[in-house]
MIVEXRO-279202 format. One record per residue (C-alpha): residue number from 1; residue in three letters; x, z, y negated. Coordinates in Angstrom, 1 decimal, padded with zeros to 4 digits, always signed. Each point is the difference from the previous one (the first is absolute). Layout:
BEGIN
rec pos NUM | code Ala | x X | z Z | y Y
...
REM end
This chain:
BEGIN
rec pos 1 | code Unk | x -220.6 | z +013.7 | y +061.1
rec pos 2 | code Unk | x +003.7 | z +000.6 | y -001.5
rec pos 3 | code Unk | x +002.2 | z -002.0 | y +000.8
rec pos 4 | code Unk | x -002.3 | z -003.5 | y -000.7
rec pos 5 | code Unk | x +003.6 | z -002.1 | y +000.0
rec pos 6 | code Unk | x +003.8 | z +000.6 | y +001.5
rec pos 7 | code Unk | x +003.0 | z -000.8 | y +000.4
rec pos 8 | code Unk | x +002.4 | z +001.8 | y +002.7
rec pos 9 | code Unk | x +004.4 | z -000.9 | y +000.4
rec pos 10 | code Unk | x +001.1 | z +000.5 | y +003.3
rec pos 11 | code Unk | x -003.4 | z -001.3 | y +001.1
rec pos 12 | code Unk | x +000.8 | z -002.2 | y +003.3
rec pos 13 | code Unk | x +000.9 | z +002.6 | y +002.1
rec pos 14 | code Unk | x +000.3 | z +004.2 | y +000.8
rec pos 15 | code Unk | x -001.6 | z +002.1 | y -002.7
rec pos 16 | code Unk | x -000.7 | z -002.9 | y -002.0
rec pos 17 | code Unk | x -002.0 | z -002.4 | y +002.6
rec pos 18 | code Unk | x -002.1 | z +003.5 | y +000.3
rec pos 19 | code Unk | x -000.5 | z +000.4 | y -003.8
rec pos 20 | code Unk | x -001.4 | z -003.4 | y +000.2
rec pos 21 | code Unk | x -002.3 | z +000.3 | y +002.8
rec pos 22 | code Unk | x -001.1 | z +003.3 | y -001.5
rec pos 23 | code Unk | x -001.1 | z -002.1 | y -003.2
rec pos 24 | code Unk | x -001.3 | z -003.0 | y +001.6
rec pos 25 | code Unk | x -002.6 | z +002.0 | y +001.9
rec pos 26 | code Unk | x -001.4 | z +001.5 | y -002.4
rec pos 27 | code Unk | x -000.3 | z -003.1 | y -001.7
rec pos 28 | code Unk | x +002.5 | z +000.1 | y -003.0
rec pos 29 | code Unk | x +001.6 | z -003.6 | y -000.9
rec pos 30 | code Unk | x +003.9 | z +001.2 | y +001.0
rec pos 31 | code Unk | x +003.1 | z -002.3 | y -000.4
rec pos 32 | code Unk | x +003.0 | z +000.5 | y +002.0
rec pos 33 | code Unk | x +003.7 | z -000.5 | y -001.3
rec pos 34 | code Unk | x +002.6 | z +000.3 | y +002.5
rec pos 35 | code Unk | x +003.5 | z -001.1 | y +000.5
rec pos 36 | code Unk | x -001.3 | z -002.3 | y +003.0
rec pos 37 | code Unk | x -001.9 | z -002.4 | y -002.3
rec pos 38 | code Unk | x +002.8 | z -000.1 | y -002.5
rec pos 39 | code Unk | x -000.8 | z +002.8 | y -002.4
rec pos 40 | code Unk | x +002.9 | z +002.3 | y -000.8
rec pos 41 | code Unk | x -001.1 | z +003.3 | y -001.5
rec pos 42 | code Unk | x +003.8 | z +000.3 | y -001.3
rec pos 43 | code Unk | x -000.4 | z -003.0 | y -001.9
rec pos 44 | code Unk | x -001.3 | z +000.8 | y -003.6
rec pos 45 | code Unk | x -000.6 | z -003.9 | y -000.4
rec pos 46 | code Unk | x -002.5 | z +000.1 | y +002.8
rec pos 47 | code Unk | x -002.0 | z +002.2 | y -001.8
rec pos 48 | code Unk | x -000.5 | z -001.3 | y -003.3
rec pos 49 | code Unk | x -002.6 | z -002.6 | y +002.5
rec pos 50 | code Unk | x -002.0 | z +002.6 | y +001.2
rec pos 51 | code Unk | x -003.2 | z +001.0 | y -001.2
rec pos 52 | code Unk | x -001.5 | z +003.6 | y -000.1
rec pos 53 | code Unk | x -002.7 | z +001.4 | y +002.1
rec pos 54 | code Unk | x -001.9 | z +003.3 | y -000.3
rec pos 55 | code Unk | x +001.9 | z +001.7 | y +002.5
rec pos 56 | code Unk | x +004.2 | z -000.9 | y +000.4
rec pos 57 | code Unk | x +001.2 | z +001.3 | y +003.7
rec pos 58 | code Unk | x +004.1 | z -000.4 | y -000.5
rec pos 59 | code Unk | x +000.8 | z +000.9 | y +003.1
rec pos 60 | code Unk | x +003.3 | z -002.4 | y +001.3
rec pos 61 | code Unk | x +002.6 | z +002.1 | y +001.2
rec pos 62 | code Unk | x +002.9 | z +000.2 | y +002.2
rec pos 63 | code Unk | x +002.3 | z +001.9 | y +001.4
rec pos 64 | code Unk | x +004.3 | z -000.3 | y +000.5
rec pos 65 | code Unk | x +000.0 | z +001.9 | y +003.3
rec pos 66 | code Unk | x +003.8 | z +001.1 | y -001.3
rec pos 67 | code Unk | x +000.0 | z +003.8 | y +001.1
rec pos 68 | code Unk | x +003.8 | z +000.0 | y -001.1
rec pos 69 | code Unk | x +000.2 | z -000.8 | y -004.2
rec pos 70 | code Unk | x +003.5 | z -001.0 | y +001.0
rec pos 71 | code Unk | x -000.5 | z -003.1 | y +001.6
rec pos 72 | code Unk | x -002.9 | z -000.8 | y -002.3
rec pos 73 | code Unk | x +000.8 | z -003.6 | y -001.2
rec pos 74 | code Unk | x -000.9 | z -001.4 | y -003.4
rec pos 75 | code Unk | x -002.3 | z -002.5 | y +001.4
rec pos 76 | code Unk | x -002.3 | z +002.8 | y +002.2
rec pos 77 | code Unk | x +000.0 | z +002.0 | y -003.1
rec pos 78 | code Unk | x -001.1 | z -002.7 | y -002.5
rec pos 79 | code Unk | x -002.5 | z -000.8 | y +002.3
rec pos 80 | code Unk | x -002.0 | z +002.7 | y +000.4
rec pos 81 | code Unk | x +000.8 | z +001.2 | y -003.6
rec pos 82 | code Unk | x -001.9 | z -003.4 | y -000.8
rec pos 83 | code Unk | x -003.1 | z +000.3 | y +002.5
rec pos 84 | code Unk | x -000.5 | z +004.0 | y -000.5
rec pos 85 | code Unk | x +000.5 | z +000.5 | y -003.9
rec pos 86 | code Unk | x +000.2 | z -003.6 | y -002.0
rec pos 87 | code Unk | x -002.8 | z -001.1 | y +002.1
rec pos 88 | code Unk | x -002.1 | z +002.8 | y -001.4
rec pos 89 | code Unk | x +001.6 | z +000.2 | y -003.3
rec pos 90 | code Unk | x -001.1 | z -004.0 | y -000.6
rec pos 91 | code Unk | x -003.2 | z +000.4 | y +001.3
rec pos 92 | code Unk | x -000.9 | z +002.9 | y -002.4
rec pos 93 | code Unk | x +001.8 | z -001.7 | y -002.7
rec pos 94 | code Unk | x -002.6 | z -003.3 | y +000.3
rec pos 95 | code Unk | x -002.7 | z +001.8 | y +000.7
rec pos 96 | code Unk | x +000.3 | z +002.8 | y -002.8
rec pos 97 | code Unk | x -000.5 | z -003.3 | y -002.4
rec pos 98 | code Unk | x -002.8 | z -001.6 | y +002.6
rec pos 99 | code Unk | x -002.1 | z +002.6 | y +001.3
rec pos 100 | code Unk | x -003.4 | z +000.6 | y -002.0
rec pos 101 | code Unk | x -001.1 | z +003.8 | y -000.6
rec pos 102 | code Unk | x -001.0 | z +001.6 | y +003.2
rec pos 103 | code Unk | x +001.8 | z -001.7 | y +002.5
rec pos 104 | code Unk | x +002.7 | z +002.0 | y +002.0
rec pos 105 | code Unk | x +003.5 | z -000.5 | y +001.8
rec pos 106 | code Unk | x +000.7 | z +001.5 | y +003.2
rec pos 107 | code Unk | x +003.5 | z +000.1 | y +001.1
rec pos 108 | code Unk | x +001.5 | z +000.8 | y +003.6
rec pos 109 | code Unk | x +002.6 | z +002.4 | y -000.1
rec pos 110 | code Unk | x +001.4 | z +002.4 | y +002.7
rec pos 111 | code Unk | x +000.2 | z +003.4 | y +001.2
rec pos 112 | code Unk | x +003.5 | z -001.2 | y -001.0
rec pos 113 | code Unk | x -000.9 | z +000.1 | y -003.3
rec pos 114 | code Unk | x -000.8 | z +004.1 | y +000.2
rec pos 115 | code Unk | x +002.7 | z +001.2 | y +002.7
rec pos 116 | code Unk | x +003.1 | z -001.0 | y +001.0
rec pos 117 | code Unk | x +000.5 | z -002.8 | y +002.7
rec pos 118 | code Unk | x +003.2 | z +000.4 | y +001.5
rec pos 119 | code Unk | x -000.2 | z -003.0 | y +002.3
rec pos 120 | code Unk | x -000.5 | z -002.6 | y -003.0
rec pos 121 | code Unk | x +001.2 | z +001.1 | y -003.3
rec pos 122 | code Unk | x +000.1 | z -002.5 | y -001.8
rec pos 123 | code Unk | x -003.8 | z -000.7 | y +000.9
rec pos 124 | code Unk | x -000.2 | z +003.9 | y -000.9
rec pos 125 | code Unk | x +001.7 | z -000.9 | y -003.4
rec pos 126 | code Unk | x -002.9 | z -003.1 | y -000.8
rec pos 127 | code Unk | x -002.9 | z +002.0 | y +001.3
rec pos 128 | code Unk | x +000.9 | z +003.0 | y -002.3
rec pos 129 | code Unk | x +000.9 | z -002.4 | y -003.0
rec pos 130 | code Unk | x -003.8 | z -001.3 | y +000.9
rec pos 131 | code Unk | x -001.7 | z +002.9 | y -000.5
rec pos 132 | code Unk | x +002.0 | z +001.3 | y -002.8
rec pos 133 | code Unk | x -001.1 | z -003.5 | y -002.2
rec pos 134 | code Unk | x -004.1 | z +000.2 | y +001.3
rec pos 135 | code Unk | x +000.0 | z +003.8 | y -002.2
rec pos 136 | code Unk | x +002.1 | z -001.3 | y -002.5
rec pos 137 | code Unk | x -001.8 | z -003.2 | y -000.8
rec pos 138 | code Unk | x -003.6 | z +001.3 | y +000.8
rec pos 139 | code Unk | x -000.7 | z +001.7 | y -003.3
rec pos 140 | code Unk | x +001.1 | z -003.2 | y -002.2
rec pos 141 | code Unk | x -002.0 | z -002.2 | y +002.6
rec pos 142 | code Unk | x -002.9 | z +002.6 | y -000.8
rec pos 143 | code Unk | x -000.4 | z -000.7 | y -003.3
rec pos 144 | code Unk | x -000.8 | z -003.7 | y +001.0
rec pos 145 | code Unk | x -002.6 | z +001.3 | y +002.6
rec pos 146 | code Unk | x +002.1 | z -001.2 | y +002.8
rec pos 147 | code Unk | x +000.4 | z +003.1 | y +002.5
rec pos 148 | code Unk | x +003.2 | z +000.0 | y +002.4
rec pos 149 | code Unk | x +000.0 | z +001.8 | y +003.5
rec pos 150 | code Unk | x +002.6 | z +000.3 | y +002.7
rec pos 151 | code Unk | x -001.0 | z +000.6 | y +004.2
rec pos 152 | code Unk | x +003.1 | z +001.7 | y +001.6
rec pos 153 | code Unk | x -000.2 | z -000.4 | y +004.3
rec pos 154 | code Unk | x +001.8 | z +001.6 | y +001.9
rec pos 155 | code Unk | x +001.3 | z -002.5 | y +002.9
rec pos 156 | code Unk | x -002.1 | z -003.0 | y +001.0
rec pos 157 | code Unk | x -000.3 | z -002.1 | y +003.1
rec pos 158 | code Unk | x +001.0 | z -003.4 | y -001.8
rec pos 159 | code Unk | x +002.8 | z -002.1 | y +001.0
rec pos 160 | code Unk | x +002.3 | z +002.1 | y -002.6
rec pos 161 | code Unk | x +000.3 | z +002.6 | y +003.0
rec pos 162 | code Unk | x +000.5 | z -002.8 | y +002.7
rec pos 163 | code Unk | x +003.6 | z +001.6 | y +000.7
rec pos 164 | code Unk | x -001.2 | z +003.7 | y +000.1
rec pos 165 | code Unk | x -003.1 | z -000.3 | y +001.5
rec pos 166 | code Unk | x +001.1 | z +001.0 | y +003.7
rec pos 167 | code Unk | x +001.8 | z +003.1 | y -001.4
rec pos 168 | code Unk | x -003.5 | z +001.0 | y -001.9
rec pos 169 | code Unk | x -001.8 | z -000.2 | y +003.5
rec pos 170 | code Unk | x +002.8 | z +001.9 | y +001.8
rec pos 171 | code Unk | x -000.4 | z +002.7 | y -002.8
rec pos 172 | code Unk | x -003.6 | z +000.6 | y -000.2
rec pos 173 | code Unk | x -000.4 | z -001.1 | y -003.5
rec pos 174 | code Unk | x -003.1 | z -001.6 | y -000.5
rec pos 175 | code Unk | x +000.3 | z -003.2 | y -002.6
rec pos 176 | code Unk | x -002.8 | z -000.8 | y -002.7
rec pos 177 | code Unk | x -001.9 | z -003.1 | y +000.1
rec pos 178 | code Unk | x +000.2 | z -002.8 | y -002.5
rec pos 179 | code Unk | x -003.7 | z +000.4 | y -000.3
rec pos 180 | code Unk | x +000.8 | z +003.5 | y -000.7
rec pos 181 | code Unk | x +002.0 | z -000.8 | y -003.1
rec pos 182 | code Unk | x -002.7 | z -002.4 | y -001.1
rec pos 183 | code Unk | x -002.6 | z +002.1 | y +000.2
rec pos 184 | code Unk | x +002.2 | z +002.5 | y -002.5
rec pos 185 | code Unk | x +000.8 | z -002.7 | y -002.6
rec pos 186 | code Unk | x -004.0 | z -000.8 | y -000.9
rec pos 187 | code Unk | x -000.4 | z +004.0 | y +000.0
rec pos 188 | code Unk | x +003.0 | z -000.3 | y -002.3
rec pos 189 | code Unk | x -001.4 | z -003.2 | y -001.9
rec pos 190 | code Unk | x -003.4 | z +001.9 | y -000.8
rec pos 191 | code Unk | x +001.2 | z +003.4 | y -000.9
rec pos 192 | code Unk | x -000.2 | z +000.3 | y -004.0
rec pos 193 | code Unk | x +003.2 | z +002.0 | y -000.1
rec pos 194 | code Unk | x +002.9 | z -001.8 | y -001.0
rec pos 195 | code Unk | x +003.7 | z +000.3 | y +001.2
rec pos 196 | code Unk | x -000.8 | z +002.1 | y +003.1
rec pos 197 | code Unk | x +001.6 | z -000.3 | y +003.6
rec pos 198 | code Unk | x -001.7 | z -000.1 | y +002.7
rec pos 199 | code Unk | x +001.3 | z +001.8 | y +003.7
rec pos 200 | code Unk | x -000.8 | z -002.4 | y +003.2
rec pos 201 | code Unk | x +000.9 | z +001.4 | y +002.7
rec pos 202 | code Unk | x -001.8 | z -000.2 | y +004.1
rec pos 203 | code Unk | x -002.9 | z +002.1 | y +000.4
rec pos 204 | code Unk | x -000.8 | z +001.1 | y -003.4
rec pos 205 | code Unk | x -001.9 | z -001.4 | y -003.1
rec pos 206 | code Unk | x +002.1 | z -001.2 | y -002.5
rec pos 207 | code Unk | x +001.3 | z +002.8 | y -002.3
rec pos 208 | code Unk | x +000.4 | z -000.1 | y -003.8
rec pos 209 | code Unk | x +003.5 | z +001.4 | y -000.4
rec pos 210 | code Unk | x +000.5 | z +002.7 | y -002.3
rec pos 211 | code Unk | x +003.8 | z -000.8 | y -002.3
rec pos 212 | code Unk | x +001.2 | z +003.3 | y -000.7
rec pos 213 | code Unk | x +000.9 | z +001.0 | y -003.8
rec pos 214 | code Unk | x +003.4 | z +000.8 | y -001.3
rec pos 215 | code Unk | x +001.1 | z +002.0 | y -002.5
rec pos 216 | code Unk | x +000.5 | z -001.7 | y -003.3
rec pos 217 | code Unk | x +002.5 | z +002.2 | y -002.7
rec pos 218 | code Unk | x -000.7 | z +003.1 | y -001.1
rec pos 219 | code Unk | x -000.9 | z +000.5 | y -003.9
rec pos 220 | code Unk | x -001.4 | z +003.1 | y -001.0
rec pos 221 | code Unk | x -000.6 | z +001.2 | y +003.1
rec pos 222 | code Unk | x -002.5 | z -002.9 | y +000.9
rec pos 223 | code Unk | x +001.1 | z -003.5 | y +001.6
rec pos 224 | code Unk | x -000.5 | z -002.9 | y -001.8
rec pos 225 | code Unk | x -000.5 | z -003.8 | y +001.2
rec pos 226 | code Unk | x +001.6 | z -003.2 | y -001.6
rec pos 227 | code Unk | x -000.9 | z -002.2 | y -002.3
rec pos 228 | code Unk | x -001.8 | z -003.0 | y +001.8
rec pos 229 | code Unk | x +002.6 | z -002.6 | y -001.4
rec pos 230 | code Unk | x +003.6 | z +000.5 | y +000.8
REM end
């Protein structure tokens, strides 16, 4: 059964701890890199040390909780720039030159990633930088039979929603699970698509979300694409 070996960032707690537990039960060897045991997925030394598995989970994130851009400070923004993008841009960077043909990456974006959060937006800025690099880098990773995926939950009950999680209840709005989200990244990890996004969200199955196309220029009265390298 896929995935054999994996490895999972953000793995002590949240979405992470249930990514792991996911794993673990059904027997897959899973190593765990989080910021408590010293690993820091925004440090592109730390992963030069780490070996690949069949299946990558990068799922550290965080969040600024700055509704206002103006008082967004440099350090808030560097931070979460580091956790929600480099982390992921690292981690596909060793493992594009690790993996072996067959394995897959899984990365844990956001609803953020496809709509606008007003409440974070500089959270909103990483998640839709996130899914913007998984389809841009999964055809090159293709060709080394590495396929790259992306779950994309809607709100969670993890301690990233400590602060807003009275307001949920008082409003009725129903939070997903973490096991929720884990349960959608091994769909994601088996599907032999590459590039897609998939839709989390409470009381459905998660949904492979459909991009919609734009209109490229207009030559002879037909649209053309661009060449691959630009």
């Amino acid at each position: 059964m896929f995935p054999e070996t994996a490895l999972v960032t953000g793995g002590a707690s949240g979405i992470g701890r249930a990514i792991v537990e996911r794993l673990e039960a059904e027997g897959t060897e899973v190593r765990s890199f989080d910021l408590q045991d010293g690993f820091d997925v925004s440090d592109s030394a730390a992963w030069e040390s780490v070996e690949p598995a069949q299946l990558a989970c990068l799922n550290a994130g965080v969040v600024t909780r700055a509704g206002d851009v103006a008082a967004l400070t440099d350090e808030e923004y560097r931070r979460v720039l580091g956790a929600n993008v480099d982390g992921v841009v690292y981690g596909v960077r060793r493992l594009a030159s690790t993996m072996a043909p067959g394995s897959a990456i899984v990365v844990t974006a956001s609803l953020a990633g496809l709509i606008p959060t007003e409440g974070d937006v500089i959270y909103t800025l990483t998640k839709h930088a996130v899914v913007g690099f998984v389809r841009a880098v999964a055809p090159q990773l293709a060709t080394r039979g590495i396929r790259i995926n992306m779950v994309n939950p809607g709100f969670v009950d993890t301690p990233m929603v400590d602060e807003l999680r009275d307001a949920f209840t008082e409003a009725g709005f129903p939070l997903l699970e973490p096991a929720d989200v884990a349960d959608a990244v091994l769909i994601a990890a088996r599907d032999e698509e590459t590039g897609q996004a998939w839709v989390v969200q409470p009381g459905r199955e998660p949904l492979k979300f459909r991009f919609p196309n734009v209109p490229g220029p207009r030559v002879d009265g037909v649209g053309m694409a661009p060449p691959l390298q630009i």
